[in-house]
PLY file of the C-alpha trace (Angstrom):
ply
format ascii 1.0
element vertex 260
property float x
property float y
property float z
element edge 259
property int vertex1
property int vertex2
end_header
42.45 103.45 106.71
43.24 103.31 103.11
42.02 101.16 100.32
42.82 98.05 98.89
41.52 98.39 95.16
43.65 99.96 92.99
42.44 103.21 91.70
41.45 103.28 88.27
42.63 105.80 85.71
40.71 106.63 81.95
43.45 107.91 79.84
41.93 109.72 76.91
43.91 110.74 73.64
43.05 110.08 69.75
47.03 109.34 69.26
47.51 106.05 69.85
51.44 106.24 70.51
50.34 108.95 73.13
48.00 106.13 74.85
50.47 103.94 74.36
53.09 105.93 76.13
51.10 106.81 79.00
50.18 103.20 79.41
53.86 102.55 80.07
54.60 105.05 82.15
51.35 104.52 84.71
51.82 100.53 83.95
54.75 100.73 86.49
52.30 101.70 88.97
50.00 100.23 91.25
46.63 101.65 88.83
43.93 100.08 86.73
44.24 101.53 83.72
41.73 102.02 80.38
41.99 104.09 77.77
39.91 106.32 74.78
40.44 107.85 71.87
37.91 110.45 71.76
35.86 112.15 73.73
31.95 109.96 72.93
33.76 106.81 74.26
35.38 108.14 76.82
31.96 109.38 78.32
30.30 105.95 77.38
33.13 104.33 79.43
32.76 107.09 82.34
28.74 106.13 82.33
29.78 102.63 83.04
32.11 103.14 86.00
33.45 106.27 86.92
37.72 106.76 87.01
39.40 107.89 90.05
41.04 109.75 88.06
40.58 111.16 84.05
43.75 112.09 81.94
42.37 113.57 79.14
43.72 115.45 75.69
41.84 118.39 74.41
41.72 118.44 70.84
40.20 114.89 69.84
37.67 113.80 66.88
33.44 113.59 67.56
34.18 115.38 70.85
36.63 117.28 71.95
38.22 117.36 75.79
36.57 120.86 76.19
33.01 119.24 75.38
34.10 116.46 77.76
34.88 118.36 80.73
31.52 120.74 80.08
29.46 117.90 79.94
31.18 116.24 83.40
30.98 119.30 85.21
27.02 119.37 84.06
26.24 116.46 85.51
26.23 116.20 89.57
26.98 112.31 88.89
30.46 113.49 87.94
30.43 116.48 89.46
33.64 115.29 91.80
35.35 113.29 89.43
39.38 114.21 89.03
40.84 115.51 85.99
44.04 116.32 84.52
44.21 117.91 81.37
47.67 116.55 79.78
47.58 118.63 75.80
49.58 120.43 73.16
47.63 123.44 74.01
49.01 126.64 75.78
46.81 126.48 79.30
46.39 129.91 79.06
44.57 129.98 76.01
42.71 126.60 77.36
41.02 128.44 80.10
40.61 131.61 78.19
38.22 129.59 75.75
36.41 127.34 78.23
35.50 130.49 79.94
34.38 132.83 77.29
32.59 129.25 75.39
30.79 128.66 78.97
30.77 131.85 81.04
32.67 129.42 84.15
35.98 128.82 84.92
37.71 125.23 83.72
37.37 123.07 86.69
40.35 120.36 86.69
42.71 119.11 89.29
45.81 119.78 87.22
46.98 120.81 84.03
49.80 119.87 82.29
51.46 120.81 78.92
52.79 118.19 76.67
55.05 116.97 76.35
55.47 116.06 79.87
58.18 113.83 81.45
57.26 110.68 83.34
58.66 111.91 86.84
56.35 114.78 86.53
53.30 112.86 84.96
53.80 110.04 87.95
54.11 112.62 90.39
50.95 114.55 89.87
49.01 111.39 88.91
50.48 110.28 92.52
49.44 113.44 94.62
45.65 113.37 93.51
45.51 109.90 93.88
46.88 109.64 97.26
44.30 112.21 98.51
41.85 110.73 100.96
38.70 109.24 98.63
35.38 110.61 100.62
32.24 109.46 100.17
29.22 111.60 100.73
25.29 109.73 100.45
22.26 111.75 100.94
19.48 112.13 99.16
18.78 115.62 99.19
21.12 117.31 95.79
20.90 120.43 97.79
22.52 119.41 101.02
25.17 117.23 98.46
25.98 120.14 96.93
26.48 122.37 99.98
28.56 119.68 101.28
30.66 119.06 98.09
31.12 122.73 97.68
32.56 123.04 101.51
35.10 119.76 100.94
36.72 120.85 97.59
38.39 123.50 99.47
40.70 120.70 100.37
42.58 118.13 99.23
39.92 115.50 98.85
38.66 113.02 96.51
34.79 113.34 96.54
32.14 110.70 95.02
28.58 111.51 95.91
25.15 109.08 95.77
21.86 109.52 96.42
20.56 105.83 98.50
21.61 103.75 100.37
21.91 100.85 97.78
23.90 103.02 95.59
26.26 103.87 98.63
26.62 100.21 99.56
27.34 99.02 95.87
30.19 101.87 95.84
31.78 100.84 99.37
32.10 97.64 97.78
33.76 98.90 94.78
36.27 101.19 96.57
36.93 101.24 100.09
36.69 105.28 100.66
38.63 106.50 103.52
35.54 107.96 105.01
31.90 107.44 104.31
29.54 110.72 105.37
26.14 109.14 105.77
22.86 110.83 105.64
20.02 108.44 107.80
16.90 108.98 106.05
17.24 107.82 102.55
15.39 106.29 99.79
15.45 102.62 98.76
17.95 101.69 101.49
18.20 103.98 104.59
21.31 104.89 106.33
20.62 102.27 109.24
20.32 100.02 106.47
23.75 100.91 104.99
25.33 100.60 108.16
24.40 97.15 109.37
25.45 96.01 105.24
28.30 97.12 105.68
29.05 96.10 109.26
28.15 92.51 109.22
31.29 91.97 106.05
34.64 92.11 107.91
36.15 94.11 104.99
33.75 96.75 105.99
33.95 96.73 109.59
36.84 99.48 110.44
35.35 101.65 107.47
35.29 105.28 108.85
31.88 106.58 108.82
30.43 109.99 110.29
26.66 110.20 110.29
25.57 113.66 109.60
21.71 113.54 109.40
18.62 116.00 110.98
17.93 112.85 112.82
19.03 113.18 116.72
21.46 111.47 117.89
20.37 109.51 120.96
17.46 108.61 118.97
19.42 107.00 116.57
21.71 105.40 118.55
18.52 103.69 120.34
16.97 102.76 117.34
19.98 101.09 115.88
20.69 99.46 119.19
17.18 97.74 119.24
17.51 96.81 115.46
20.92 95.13 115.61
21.61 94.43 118.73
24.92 96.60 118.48
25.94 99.98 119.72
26.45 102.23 116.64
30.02 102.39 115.27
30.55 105.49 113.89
33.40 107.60 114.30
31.36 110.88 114.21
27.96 112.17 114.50
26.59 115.58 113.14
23.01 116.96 113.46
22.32 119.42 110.74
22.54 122.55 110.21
26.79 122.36 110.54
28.31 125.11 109.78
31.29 124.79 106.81
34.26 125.54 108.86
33.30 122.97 111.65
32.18 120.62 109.26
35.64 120.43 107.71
37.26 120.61 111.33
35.19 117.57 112.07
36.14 115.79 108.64
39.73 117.01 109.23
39.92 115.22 112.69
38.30 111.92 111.52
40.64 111.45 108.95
43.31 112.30 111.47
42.68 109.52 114.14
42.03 106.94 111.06
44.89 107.43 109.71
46.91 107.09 112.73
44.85 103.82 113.90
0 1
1 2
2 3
3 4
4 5
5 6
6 7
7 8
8 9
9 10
10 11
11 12
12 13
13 14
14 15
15 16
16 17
17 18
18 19
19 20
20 21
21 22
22 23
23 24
24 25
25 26
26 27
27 28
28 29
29 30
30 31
31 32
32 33
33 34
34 35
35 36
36 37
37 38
38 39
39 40
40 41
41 42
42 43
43 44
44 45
45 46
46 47
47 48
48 49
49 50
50 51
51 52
52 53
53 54
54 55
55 56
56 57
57 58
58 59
59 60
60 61
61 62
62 63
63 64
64 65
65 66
66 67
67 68
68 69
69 70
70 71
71 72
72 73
73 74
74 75
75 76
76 77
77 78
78 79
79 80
80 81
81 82
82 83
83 84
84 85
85 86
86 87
87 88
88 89
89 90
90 91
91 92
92 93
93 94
94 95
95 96
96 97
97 98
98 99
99 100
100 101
101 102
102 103
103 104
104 105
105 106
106 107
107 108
108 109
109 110
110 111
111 112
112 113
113 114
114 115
115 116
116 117
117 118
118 119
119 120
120 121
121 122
122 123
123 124
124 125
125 126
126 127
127 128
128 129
129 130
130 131
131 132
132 133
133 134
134 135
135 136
136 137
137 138
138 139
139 140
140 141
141 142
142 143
143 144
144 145
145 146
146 147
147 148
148 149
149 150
150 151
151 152
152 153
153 154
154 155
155 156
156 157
157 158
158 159
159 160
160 161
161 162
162 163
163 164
164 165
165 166
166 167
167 168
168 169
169 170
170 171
171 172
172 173
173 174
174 175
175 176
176 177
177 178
178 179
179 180
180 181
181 182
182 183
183 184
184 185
185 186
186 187
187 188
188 189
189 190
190 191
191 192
192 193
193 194
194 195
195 196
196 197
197 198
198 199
199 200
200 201
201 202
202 203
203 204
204 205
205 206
206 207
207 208
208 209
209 210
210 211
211 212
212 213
213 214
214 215
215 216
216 217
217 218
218 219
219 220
220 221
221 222
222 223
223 224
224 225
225 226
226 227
227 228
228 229
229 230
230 231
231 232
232 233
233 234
234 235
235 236
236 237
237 238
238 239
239 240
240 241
241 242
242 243
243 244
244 245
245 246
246 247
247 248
248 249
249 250
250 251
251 252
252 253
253 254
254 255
255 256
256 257
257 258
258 259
């Protein structure tokens, strides 16, 4: 299953014929596209709504694209958002001072040296984007974590929330390809996010896989009595999982969606 919104991408750079080139170059392209010219705005706009996808320039006024990507990386809201560094600046060097300036390594998708030509900008803009978009709700940052850590070994687009009302709101922003769904969470629990979601036809084929302490026939009862409705989930894991069959399991649900 893939989605139907079309992905939006930030494009950050204080040159103004720079935006204004990259605008016509990912214009020709299926995208939603907004743009910065320095690094405060382009976290004000990321606070907002978060990008699929952030091109961004290093050296910029008020905040520079190194600040940027510290402060992203910082904050588990953003923890999984995409980035592609597009700059003047040797990568080498780049990574050499984000390292020694934060004792970590720089942690983007891609980077690319300027200036680049539109069949290589399109293309790598194109392979993240076309990555399956998973997302992960539970309300426990340690088991989000864990789980993040395990699925950016692969080629996945991660987003990550912490309720149920949160989750629902995002479904309904992007369709993600598949939706890994804790059961016991605040303000709207996972039962809760399932029949939302269930009773909308534009929701009803969304891939979910349940992987909760909660057992399974339990569940499966519960929700029965509730709704009225088996539970349609394409997967259910009871914690602990261990990493490599948890990305087995992820591996073969995105399989058998993508074929149906």
């Amino acid at each position: 299953m893939k989605s139907h919104q079309q992905p939006y991408v930030l494009l950050v750079d204080d040159d103004p014929d720079i935006l204004e080139g990259l605008t016509a170059i990912l214009g020709s392209q299926p995208y939603r596209l907004q743009t910065a010219r320095d690094g405060e705005q382009c976290l004000q706009m990321i606070a907002e709504e978060i990008p699929d996808l952030l091109i961004l320039d290093l050296l910029m006024p008020r905040k520079d694209g190194f600040a940027v990507i510290r402060e992203i990386r910082s904050n588990s809201r953003y923890a999984t958002l995409s980035i592609v560094v597009l700059t003047t600046v040797i990568e080498d060097a780049s990574r050499r001072r984000y390292e020694l300036e934060t004792g970590l390594e720089m942690d983007v998708q891609d980077y690319i040296e300027k200036p680049a030509s539109p069949a290589e900008l399109l293309m790598c803009v194109a392979r993240i984007l076309e990555q399956p978009y998973i997302l992960i709700a539970d309300d426990d940052p340690d088991i989000l974590e864990s789980i993040v850590t395990v699925l950016k070994s692969q080629p996945y687009r991660l987003q990550t929330v912490r309720d149920g009302q949160r989750c629902v709101e995002l479904v309904k922003k992007k369709i993600p390809d598949l939706l890994i769904l804790d059961l016991l969470m605040p303000k709207m629990d996972g039962f809760a996010v399932m029949r939302e979601l269930h009773k909308e036809p534009g929701f009803a084929d969304l891939p979910i896989m349940i992987l909760t302490a909660v057992v399974e026939d339990a569940s499966r009862r519960r929700y029965e009595l509730e709704t009225g409705m088996s539970m349609k989930v394409q997967d259910y894991i009871e914690k602990p999982i261990s990493p490599t069959e948890l990305l087995r399991r992820v591996d073969q649900v995105l399989e058998r969606t993508k074929v149906s």
